[in-house]
N, C-alpha and C positions, 0 to 999 in steps of 0.2 A: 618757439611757437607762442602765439599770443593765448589770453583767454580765451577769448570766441572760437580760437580756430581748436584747442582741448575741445571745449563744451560741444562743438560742432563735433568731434572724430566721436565724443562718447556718446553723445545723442544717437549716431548714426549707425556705433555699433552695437547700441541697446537696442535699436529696431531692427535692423536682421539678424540678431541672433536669438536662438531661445532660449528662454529662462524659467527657471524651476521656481515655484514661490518661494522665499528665503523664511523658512518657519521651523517648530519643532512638531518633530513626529511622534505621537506616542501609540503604543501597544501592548497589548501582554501575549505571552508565548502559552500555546498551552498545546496539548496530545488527549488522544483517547482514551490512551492507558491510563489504568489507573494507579497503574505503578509508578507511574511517571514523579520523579520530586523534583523536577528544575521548574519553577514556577516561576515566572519575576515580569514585572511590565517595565518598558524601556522608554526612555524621551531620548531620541536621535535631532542632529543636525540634518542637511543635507550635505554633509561631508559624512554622514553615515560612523560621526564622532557619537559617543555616547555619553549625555550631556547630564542623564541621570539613573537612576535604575531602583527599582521596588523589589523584594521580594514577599513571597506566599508561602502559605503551609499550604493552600487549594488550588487547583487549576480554575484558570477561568471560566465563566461561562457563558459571557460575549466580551465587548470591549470595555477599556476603562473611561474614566471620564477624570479631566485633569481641570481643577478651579483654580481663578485668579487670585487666590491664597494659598497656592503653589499644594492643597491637600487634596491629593484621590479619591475617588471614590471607585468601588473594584466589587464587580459580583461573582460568585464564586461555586463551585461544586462541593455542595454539603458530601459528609462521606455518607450515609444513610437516606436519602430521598425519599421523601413517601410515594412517589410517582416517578417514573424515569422514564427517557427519550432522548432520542438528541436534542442537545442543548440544556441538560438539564443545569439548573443551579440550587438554589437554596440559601446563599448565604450573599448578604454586601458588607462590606466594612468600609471605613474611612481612614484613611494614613494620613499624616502630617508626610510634609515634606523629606525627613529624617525617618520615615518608615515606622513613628507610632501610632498606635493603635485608636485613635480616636474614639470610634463607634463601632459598632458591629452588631448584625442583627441576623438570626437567620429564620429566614421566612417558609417553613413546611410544616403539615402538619397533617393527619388523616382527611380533610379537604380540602388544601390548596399545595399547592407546588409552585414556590417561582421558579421560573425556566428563563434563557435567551436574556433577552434586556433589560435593561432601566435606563430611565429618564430620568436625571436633573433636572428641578424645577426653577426658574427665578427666585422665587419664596424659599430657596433651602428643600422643600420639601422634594422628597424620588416618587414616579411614578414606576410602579411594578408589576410585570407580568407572571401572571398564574396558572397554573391547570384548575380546573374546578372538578372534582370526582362527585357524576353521578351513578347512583343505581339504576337498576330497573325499575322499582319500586322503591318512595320513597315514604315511611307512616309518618305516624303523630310522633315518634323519639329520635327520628330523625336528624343525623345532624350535618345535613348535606342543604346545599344551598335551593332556597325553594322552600323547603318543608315538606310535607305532606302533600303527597299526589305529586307530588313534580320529580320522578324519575323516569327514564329515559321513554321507557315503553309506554308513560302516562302521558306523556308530553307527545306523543305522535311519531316515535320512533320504532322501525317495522324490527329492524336487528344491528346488532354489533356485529363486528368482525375479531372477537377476542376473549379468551375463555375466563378473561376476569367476568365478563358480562358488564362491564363497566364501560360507562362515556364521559371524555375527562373533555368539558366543556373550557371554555377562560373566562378568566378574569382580569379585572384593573382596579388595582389597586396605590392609592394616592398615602403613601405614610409622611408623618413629621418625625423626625429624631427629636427623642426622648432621653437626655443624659446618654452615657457610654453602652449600651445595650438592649434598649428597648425604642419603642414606635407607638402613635396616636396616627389611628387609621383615621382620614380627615376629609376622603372619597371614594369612593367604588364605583365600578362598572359591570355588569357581568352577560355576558352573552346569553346565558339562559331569559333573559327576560326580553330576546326579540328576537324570540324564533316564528315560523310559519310551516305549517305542513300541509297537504293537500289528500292524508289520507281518507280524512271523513271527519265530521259533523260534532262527532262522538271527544275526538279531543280536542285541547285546546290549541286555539291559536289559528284554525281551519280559513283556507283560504286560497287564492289562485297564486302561485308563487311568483309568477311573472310580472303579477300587476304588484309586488311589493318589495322593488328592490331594496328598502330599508329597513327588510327584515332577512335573518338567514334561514334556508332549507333546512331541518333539522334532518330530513333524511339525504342531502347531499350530500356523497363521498362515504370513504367508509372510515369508519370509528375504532383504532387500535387495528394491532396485529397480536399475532401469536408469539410473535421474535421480533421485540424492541431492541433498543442499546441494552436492556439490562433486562431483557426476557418478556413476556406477555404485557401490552398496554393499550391502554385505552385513547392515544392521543386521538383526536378526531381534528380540529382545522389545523393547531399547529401555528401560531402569532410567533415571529422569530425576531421581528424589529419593534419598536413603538418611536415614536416622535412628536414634537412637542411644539407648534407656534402659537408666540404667544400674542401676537396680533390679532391672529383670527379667535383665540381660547379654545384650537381642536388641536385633536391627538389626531394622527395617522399609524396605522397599523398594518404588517403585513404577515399573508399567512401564505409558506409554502404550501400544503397539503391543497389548498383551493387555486393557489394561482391566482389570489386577487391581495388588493390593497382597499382599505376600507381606514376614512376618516369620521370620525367623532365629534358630539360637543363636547366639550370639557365645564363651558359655562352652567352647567346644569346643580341644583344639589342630588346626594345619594340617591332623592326619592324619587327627583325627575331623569336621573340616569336611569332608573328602570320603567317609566315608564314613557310614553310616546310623544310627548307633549313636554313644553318647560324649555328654558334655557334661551340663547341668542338666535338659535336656527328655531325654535317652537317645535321641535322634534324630539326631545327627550334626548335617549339614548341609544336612537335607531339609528342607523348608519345614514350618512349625509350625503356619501361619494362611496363609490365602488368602481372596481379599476381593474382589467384584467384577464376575466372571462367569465362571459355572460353567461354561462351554462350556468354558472351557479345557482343563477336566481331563473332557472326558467327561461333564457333568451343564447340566440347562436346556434350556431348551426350544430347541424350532429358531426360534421365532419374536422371540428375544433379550428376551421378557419375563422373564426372569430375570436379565438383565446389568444392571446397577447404577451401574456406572461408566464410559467412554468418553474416553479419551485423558487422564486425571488426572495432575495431579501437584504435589508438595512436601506428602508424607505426612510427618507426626510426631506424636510422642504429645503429649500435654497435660503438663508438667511435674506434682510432686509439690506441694501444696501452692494450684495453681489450681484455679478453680472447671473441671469434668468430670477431677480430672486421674485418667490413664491411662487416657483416651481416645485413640483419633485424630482427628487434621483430616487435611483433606483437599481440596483445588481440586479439583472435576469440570469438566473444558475444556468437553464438550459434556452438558447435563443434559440428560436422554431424547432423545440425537442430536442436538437442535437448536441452532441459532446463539444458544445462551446457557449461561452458566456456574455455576454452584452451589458450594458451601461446604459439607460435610458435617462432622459429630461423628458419631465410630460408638464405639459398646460393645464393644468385642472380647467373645468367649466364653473371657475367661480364667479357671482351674482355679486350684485351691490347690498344684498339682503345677508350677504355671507353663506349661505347653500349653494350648490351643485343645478345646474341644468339640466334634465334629459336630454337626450334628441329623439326626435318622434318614433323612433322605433322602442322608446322605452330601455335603452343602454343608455351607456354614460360615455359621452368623449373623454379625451381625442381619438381620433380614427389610426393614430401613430404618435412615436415619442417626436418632441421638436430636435431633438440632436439624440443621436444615439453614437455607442462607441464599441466596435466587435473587432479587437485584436486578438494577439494568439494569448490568448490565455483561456482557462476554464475550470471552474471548480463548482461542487459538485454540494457542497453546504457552504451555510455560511456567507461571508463576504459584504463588501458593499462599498460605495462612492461617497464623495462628499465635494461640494465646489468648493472654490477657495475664490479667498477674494480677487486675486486677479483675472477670475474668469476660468483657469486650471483647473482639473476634477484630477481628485487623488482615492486612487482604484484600490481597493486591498483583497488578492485572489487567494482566498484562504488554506487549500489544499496546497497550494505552488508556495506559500510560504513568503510572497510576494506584493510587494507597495511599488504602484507605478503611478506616475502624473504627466497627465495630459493636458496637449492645449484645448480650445475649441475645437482646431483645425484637424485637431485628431495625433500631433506629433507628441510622442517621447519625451518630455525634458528631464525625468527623473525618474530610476528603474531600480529599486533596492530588493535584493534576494536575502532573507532571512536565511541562515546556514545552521541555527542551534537543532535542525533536526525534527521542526513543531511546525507546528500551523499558528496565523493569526487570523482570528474573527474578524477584526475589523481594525484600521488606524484612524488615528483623525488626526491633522496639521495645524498646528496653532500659530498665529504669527509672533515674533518674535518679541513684540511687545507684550505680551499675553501674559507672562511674566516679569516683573521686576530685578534682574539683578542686579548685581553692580557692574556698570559701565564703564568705558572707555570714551573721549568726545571722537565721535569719528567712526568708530564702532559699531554699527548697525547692527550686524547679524553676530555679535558678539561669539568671534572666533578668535580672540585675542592679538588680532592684526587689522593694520589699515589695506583697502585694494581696492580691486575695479567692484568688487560686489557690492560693499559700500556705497560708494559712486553709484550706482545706476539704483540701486535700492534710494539713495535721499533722493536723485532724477524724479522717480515713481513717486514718492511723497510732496516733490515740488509740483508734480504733472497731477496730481491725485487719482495717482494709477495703482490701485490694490495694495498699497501701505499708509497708515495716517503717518504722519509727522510724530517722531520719539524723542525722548533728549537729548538721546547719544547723536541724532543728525544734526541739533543745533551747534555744528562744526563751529563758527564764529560765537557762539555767545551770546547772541542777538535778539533773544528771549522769540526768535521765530525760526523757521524751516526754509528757507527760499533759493533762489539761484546762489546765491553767494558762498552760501553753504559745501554748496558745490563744485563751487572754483576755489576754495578755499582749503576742501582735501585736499583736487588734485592738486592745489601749489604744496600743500606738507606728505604729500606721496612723492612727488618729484622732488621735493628737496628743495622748491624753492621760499 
């Protein structure tokens, strides 16, 4: 067989067949119990090889995040919490490679709680999610965020649902690491400084809810229960994702308890984050975009035909450069209420101004996600998608134990079942370049042999189809990536 007519058979059988993105998968295992000590986060192949592995003293308390200096960053279940819920956390550290300890910080204290996520920032710095504990009242000694007069009941809230009598608002919180254990807080956000109520005149913030979608209800929804994860709490919306573009300089945030998703300036300083005005959008730190169910702010029907989303979470945008990118994804836990879970891509209504459009009804599009994805799977916390460069979304169904990837078209190319007995929050896929090791020339997805995956992975880099060009594909030595490349394995695969 000549050249052309090789290149011809494997061109042809990269195009009808499917393929799974050739990348590393990482995760951390974690359980309810607290008894639990098999703690460890894993980097998998797609041969479901385990190519590295972490361990913890803490269970996790979402996903980790793996840097192009091959060190972790990993948030964690403090053993003592001053607030608890699901998802709580309290603690991040940083591993080297080799599993040392880098940094560590843990972040609770009688006013804040991180819970759920973090963000890696460009800058080194993590953004941080929080609970914020209010009172009912709050004086002059105060030492709850607000100060004086700004507890719950003063601020235009009729009742809790919780015998703490407390409402544990959020916050965002922006740290730089500081040496091996400490943080320089260098931004905040905090929800309490854009609320709106409609009880009366008498407190602050007084106003028609409906005409103010870039503020939240402070009496929407109800605030704690009696019987949390760890007994009476005060959680009231519940933020379980945050995300980060840096394009735009906004955060996206999503909170099951409301069943919306709500993005941010980021461009703002501390003081124009709390108030209305300042920053790229000239809105402060009122919400830009809201996404999900209009009830919240006063709009939709009574019959929740206009709610969208239902306990969601692990919102982010589509990076630059992927196929929808500066989109969202997005996990629906429960799609239209029921015991099944869905995958959405949405179109923000975003401006040349960089804010959000209404539509004349005073809601926010889209009227539906642009591609949605509702296989058999379903879980019930947790969870969430992420696209990947060739256009694939890599699903992670937390209760099921399970990472799946998908194409556009909706098919299966990769179905991995976690067996250690845990749940995972979430995985993310990194391509295989993403880290440096040492190579092999010819070696692409560095599984210590030459094949057909090879072959159609340099195909993909020659095509500039969801891989750039690596060294290990510089098969010839030609200080470039090209067809040659190509015919070149397969002549040292077949022997010739």
């Amino acid at each position: 067989m000549n050249q052309n007519n090789i290149i011809i058979v494997i061109l042809s059988f990269y195009i009808i067949s499917a393929q799974a993105y050739e990348g590393l998968t990482l995760f951390s295992a974690y359980s309810d119990d607290p008894e639990e000590d098999e703690h460890y986060t894993r980097l998998i192949d797609n041969n479901e090889n385990i190519i590295h592995s972490w361990t913890h003293e803490r269970g996790s308390a979402s996903m980790p995040y793996l840097f192009q200096d091959s060190t972790l960053l990993y948030p964690y279940r403090v053993v003592n919490p001053s607030m608890c819920n699901g998802g709580v956390g309290g603690g991040i550290s940083h591993y080297t490679w080799d599993g040392d300890l880098l940094w560590n910080y843990e972040f609770f204290n009688d006013s804040y709680q991180h819970h759920h996520d973090i963000q890696p920032l460009p800058d080194g710095n993590i953004l941080v999610l929080a609970w914020e504990r209010h009172t009912a009242t709050q004086d002059d000694e105060t030492e709850y965020y607000g100060g004086a007069g700004r507890g719950w009941s003063e601020m235009g809230r009729t009742e809790v649902q919780n015998p703490l009598n407390q409402m544990w608002g959020e916050a965002i919180f922006e740290i730089e690491i500081v040496g091996t254990d400490d943080i320089n807080i260098v931004w905040e956000w905090h929800i309490w400084d854009h609320l709106i109520q409609d009880v009366g005149s008498d407190f602050p913030n007084y106003g028609n809810v409906s005409e103010h979608p870039e503020l939240m209800d402070i009496n929407f929804g109800e605030a704690g229960d009696f019987d949390g994860m760890c007994g009476p709490q005060g959680d009231w919306i519940h933020f379980n994702a945050i995300d980060y573009n840096r394009d735009l300089d906004q955060i996206v945030l999503s909170s099951r308890l409301n069943s919306e998703i709500y993005v941010i300036d980021h461009s703002t300083t501390t003081d124009e984050a709390a108030d209305h005005t300042g920053g790229n959008s000239g809105m402060g730190g009122d919400f830009l975009y809201r996404w999900g169910n209009p009830q919240v702010y006063g709009l939709g029907g009574d019959d929740d035909s206009d709610q969208l989303l239902d306990a969601q979470h692990g919102v982010n945008w589509i990076p630059t450069g992927y196929p929808g990118a500066g989109n969202l994804i997005l996990f629906n836990n429960f799609y239209y209420g029921g015991w099944q879970s869905a995958v959405y891509e949405l179109v923000p209504p975003l401006n040349s101004n960089g804010t959000y459009d209404l539509n004349t009804d005073g809601t926010f599009g889209p009227i539906a996600p642009v591609w949605l994805y509702a296989g058999d799977f379903f879980s019930w916390i947790q969870s969430g998608a992420f696209r990947l460069p060739n256009g694939n979304t890599i699903i992670t169904v937390t209760t099921a134990a399970r990472i799946i990837e998908v194409e556009n078209n909706l098919n299966i190319v990769w179905d991995y079942q976690f067996d250690g007995g845990q749940m995972i929050a979430r995985a993310q896929k990194y391509p295989l370049d993403y880290l440096f090791p040492q190579y092999s020339i010819g070696d692409v997805n560095f599984d210590q042999s030459l094949g057909l995956t090879d072959v159609l992975m340099i195909s993909d880099m020659v095509s500039g189809v969801g891989y750039s060009p690596t060294p290990p594909a510089d098969v010839n030595q030609d200080g470039s990536v090209d067809i040659s490349d190509v015919v070149f394995l397969v002549q040292t695969i077949m022997g010739n």
